[in-house]
N, C-alpha and C positions, 0 to 999 in steps of 0.2 A: 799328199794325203793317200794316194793309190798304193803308195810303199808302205806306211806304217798299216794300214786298213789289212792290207797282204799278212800282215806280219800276225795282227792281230786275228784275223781272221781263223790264220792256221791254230792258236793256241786256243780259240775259244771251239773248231773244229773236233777238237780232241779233248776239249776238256767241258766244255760247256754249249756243249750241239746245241741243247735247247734255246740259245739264244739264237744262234743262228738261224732255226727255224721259224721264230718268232720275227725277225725282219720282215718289213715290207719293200719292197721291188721299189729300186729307185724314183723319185718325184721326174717327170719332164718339167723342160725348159718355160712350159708356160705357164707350171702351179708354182714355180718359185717365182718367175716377174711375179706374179698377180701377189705375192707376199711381199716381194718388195715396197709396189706400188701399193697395197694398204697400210704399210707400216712407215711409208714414205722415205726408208733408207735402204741401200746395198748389205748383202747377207756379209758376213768375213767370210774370206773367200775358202778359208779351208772348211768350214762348217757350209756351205753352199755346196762344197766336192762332196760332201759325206750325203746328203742328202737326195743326190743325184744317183750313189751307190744307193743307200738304202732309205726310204721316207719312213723314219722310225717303225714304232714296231704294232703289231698288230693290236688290237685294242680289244678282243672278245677273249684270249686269253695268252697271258703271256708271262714267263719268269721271270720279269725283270730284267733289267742291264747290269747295273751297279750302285751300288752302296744304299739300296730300296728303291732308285729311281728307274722308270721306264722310259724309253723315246716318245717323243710324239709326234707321229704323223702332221705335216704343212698345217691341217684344217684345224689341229687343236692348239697345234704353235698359237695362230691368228686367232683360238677364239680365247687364250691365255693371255694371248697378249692385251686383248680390248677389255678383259676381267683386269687387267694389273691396271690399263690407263682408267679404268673406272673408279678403282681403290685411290689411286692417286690423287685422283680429283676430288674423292672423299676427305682424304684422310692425306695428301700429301708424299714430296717423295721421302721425307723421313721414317713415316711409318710405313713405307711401304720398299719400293727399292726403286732407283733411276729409271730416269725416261726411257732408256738409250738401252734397257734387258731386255732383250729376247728371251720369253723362257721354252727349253728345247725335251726337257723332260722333267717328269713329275711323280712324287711316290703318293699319290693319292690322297693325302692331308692335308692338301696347302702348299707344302713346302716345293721347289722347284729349283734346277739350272738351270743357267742362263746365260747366255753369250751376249758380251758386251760389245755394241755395235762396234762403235769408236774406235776399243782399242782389240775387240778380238779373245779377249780372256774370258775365260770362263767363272763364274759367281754363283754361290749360293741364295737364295732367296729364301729364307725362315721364317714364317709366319711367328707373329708372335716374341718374336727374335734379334738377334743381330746376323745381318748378312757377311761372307765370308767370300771373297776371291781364294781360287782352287785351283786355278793353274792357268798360263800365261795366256794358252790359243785353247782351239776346241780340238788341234791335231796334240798338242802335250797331254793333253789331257787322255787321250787315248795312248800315248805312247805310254803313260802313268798305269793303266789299265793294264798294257800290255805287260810292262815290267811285273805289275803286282801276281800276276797269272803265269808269268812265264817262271818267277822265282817260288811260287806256289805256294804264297802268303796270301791265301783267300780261303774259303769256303765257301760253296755254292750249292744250292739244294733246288732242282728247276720247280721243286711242287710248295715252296717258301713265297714264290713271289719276291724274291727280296735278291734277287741279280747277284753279281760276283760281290761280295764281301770279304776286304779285308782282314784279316787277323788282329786280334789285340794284341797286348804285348804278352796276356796272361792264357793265350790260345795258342796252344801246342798238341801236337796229333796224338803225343801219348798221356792228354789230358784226360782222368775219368771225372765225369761229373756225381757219378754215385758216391764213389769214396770222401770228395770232401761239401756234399752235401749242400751244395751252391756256392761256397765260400767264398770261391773264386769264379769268375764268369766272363766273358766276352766282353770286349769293350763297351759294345753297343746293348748289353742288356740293361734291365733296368729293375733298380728292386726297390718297391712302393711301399709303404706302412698304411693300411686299411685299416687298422684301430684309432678309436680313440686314446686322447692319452690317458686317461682315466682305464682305460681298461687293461686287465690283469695279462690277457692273450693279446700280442698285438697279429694280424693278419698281413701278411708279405706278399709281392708277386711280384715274381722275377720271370719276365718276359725275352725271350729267344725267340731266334728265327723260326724256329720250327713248333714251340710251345710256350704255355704259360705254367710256369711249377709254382706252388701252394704251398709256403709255410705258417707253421703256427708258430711264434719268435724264432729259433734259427733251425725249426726242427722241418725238414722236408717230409710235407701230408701224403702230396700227388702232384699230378701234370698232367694239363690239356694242353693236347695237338691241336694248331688253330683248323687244320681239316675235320676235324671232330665236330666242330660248333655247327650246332642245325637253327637257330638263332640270336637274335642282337635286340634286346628292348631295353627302353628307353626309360625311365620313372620317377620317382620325387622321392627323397629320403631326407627328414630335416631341413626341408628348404633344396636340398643341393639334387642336380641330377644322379642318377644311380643306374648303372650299367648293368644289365642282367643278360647272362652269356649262358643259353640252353646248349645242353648236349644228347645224342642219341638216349632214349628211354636202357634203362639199363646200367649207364656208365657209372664209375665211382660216384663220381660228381654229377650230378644231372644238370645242376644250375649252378653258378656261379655269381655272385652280387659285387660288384666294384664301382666305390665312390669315386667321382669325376673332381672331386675335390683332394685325393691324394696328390702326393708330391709330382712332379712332370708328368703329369696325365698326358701334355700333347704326344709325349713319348705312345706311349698305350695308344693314343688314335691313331698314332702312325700305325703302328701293327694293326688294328679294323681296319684300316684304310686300305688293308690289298686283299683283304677279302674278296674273292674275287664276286663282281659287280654291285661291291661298297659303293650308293648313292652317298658321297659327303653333304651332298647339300640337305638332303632331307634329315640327315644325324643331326648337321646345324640346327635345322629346325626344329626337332624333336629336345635336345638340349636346350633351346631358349623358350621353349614351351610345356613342359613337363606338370609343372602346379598346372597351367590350363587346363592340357590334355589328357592328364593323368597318363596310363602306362600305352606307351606305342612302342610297335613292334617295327624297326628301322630296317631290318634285313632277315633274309631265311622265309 
């Protein structure tokens, strides 16, 4: 663990400081026993070394790790973990994921990794989803990291929130996004239909790390920077919630309205979700309350 951690350390030193800075100072030997013993099993021992280096990352504000997940500190491991055995016991481990996950980071949606006790590999956990094994131990997994960084098939923006990000296959440095006018995009973005089908205009939003661009059918309007957004409310449209995204007084756009009912919206919550100190629990609550409460103001 001490060798690849070395290895790794150096590339993200020179290339993504801000993560570095964002670590917190190794766990001692008696906040991990006491994790043990709540969780009633032995850590895998290579994900136990890392944690000793660093007890994930600080929690007031941070760039992320990788691919929009952040570390989490021993105290939020344990209080994730007693949220999963709660779900479980709801709702079972089909809808949910194995006894036997640790989850060790999280992008603020739901979703989480996880280290599997047993055999030591690391897992996806997808709310809403199907779960995903990602790589054999929790040291491959960073040697995967390392690879992806040291060959320089990433993009990393420490003020995104959203960690070291892989490349798609259609992301290349001498890509303009002006010229073909979204056409082409990042793996990870996402382009929604906001119209009804009845209507002549359909409403587009293709969602980046770094912003949210506005088409009218394939014609690009504008873009908001998610740092732009001075609020997030909450409200009823046709029965379905409706996402209202304020901007500084002034901007193109002042306001923004996005149904919760377009195509992979949990996508879209991910990107709210790193807003930095996005309550997800109160969004929940705000979306399964909206006819009640009519319009609530969720953040900002």
């Amino acid at each position: 663990m001490k060798k690849i951690w070395s290895r790794l350390e150096g590339e993200l030193t020179l290339k993504a400081s801000a993560i570095l800075e964002s670590l917190n100072p190794g766990a001692d030997e008696l906040e991990v026993e006491a994790l043990e013993e709540f969780i009633g099993q032995e850590l895998p021992t290579d994900y136990r070394d890392f944690v000793v280096i660093h007890n994930g990352q600080s929690q007031e504000s941070n760039p992320g790790f990788f691919e929009m997940f952040s570390l989490m500190p021993l105290d939020l491991v344990q209080e994730s973990w007693s949220e999963l055995e709660g779900l479980r016991d709801d709702a079972g481990e089909d809808e949910t994921c194995p006894g036997d996950w640790l989850p060790f980071a999280e992008d603020g949606s739901g979703d989480m990794l996880c280290v599997e006790l047993e055999s030591g590999s690391i897992s996806k956990y997808v709310s809403n989803d199907e779960n995903e094994e990602i790589a054999d131990s929790f040291e491959s997994w960073l040697v995967d990291i390392h690879a992806t960084i040291k060959n320089g098939e990433y993009n990393f923006d420490p003020a995104s929130g959203f960690g070291i990000e892989p490349k798609g296959p259609d992301d290349h440095d001498d890509h303009d996004e002006e010229d073909d006018h979204g056409a082409e995009e990042e793996e990870e973005n996402v382009v929604m239909d906001g119209g009804d089908d009845g209507d002549e205009t359909a409403m587009t939003y293709n969602f980046t790390a770094k912003m949210i661009e506005l088409y009218e059918d394939e014609e690009k309007i504008g873009s908001v920077p998610w740092g732009d957004i001075v609020r997030v409310r909450v409200s009823s449209y046709a029965g379905d919630p409706l996402i209202s995204i304020n901007l500084p007084d002034g901007s193109d756009h002042e306001e923004i309205e996005i149904p919760t009912s377009i195509a992979n919206s949990n996508k879209f919550f991910k990107y709210l979700g790193k807003l930095k100190g996005w309550d997800k629990d109160a969004f929940k609550e705000a979306l399964a309350n909206t006819e009640k409460e009519g319009e609530i103001v969720v953040w900002g």
